[in-house]
Structure formats: C-alpha cells, structure tokens
N, C-alpha and C positions, 0 to 999 in steps of 0.2 A: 277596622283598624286593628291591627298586628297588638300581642300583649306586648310591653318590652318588661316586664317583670324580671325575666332570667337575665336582662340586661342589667338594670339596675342591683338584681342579686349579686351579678360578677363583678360591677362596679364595689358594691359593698364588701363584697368578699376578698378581693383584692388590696381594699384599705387595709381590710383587718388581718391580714398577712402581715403585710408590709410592718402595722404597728407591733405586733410579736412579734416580726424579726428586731426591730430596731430595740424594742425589752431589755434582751438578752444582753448586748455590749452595756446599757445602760445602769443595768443592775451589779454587774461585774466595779462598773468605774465606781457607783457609789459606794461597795465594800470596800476599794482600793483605798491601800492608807495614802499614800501620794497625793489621790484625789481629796481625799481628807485633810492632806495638812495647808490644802489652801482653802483657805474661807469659799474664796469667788468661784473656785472650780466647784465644791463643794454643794454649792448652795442652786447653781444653775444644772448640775447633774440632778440632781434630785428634786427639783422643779419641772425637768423633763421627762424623769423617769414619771413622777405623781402624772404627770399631764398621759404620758403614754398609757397607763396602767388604767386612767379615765378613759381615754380613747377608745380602747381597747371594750370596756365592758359598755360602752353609750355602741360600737358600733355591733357586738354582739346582739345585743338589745333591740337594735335596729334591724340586722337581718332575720332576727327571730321574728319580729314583725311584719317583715316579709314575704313569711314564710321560705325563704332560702335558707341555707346550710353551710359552714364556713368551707374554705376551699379543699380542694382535692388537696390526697393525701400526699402528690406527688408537688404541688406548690408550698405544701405546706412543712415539708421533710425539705425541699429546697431554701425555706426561709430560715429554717432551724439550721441548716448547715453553713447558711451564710451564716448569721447569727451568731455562729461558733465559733467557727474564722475571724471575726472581728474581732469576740470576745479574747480570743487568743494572743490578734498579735497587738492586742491594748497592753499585754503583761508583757511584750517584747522592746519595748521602744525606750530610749533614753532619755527623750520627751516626752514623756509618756500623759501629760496631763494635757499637755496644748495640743498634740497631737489627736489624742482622745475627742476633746471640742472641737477639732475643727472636723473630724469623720463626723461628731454626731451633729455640726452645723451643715454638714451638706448631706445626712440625710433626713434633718429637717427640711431641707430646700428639695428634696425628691417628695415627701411626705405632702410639700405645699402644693407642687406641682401638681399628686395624683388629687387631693383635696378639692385643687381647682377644676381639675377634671371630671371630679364625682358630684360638686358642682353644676358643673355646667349639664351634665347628662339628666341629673333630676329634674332640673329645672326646665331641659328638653322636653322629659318624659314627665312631666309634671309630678312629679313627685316633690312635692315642699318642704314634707318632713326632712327628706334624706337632706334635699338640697340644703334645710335649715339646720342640719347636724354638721352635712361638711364644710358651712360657712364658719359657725362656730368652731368645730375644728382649725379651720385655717386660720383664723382669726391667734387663736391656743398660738400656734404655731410659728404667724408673724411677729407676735411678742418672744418669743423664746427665743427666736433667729436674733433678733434687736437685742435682747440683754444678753442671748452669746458670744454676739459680734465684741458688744462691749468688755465683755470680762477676757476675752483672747488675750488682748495686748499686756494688761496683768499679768495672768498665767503664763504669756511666753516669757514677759522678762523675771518676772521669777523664780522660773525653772533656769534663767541662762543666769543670775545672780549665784543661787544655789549650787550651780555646776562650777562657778568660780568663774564666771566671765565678767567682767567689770561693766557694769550697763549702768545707766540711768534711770530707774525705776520710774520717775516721775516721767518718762516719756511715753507710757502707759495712756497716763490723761491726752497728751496731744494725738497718739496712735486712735483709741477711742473717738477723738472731732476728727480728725482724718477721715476715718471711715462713714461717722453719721453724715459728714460732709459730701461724701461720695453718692453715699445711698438717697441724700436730699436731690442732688445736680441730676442723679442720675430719672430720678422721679421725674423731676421740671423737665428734662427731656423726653420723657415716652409722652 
C-alpha cells in the first residue's frame, strides 16, 4: 500500500494557508474603530479572529506531527497578497462593518468546506487525529457562521440608521428568524 502522508501533509498545509490568509483582514476589522463602535460586530470579529489564531497554531502543531512543512513559498506569498487585498478594501467601503461580515461569513463557509474535505481525506487515509482536528475545527466554524449570520441583520441596519436612513431597528430580530428559519427548512430538505 502507497504512503499517502504527503497527501495528508498537503491536506494540512493547505488548511493552514487558508487560516493565515483569512488573519489578516480579521485583525485589521478588530483594530477598526467602526467595527468597535458596534458591540455585535465587535465581539463576533474577535471571537473569529481568537478561533483563527487557535486554528492556526493546533494545525501547525499538527503538521509538525507529521512531519510535513507549511506550504510553498509561492502559496503562501499568494495567500499573503490576497490577505492584503481584502485587508485593503475593508478600509474602502461605506458599509464598511456588514460588508466586512459578510466577506468574513463566506470565508468561513470556504474554510468549512476545506474542513470538510480534510475531513473526509484522514478518515480515508486513516488518519484520526487529523480527522479529529478537522472535525473540531468545523464544528469552531459552524458556530461562528450561526452567530454571524445572526449579528448581520443588526450591523446592517445600524450602519443604514447611522448613515441617516430611516429603518426599523427592531427588524433586526425578525431578519435574524428569517434566516435560522431558512437554514432549519433548508436542513429538513437535504
């Protein structure tokens, strides 16, 4: 039987890009005073950034165990310049706080994705630990997505109250069951 080790390594190594790239914009939003001056943007940036920065040194950890080596310089200078980029036009935007969540809600949903993939491959390749790192991870992750979803409807009508749009704040709460609603029907259907 074939080793698949440098499988599994690339599996690993490729998480652990991914989680340094997504760092970078994370660590930007949590300096931002914008992102500071709402509670709920506040508190779910910095429970994502805490979770990523764990990620981050549990899957180090892990490919050291492996004996593998985080990725090539040329994935890893690619993740750093997305990373940049995002970081960038987070400071550009006039929604600048719900816009910020909803990029870092769907690269948590990329993040769950590869999760589920690194997943499934240890568990292929029998590997338990990995598999039982990238369950835990996604597990991190499916909470994060759920109280991000929740805090959106907030942060947008806030930001649109603040900008002088006449909104009904309290439509936050109904926007909020809208969405669990969604994601419950959509469950009972798969």
């Amino acid at each position: 039987m074939a080793d698949f080790s440098p499988t599994i390594n690339t599996y690993v190594s490729d998480m652990l890009a991914l989680e340094q790239h997504m760092l970078k914009p994370l660590q930007t939003q949590a300096d931002d005073k914008a992102v500071q001056a709402l509670p709920t943007a506040a508190r779910i940036v910095r429970e994502t950034l805490n979770t990523r920065t764990a990620h981050i040194a549990a899957l180090e950890s892990r490919l050291e165990a492996l004996g593998g080596h985080q990725g090539s310089g040329v994935k890893t200078a690619v993740a750093s310049v997305v990373g940049s980029i995002a970081a960038a036009v987070d400071t550009t935007r006039k929604t600048q706080v719900s816009k910020d969540l909803r990029d870092d809600y769907a690269a948590l949903c990329l993040a769950s994705a590869s999760y589920t993939m690194l997943t499934a491959a240890a568990l292929g390749l029998r590997d338990l630990a990995t598999a039982e790192l990238a369950k835990r991870h996604l597990t991190d992750d499916a909470s994060l997505i759920m109280r991000m979803s929740a805090a959106l409807p907030v942060v947008v009508l806030s930001e649109l109250r603040d900008a002088g749009a006449a909104v009904d704040t309290s439509a936050a709460s109904e926007a909020k069951k809208n969405a669990e609603a969604a994601w419950r029907e959509g469950a009972a259907r798969s």
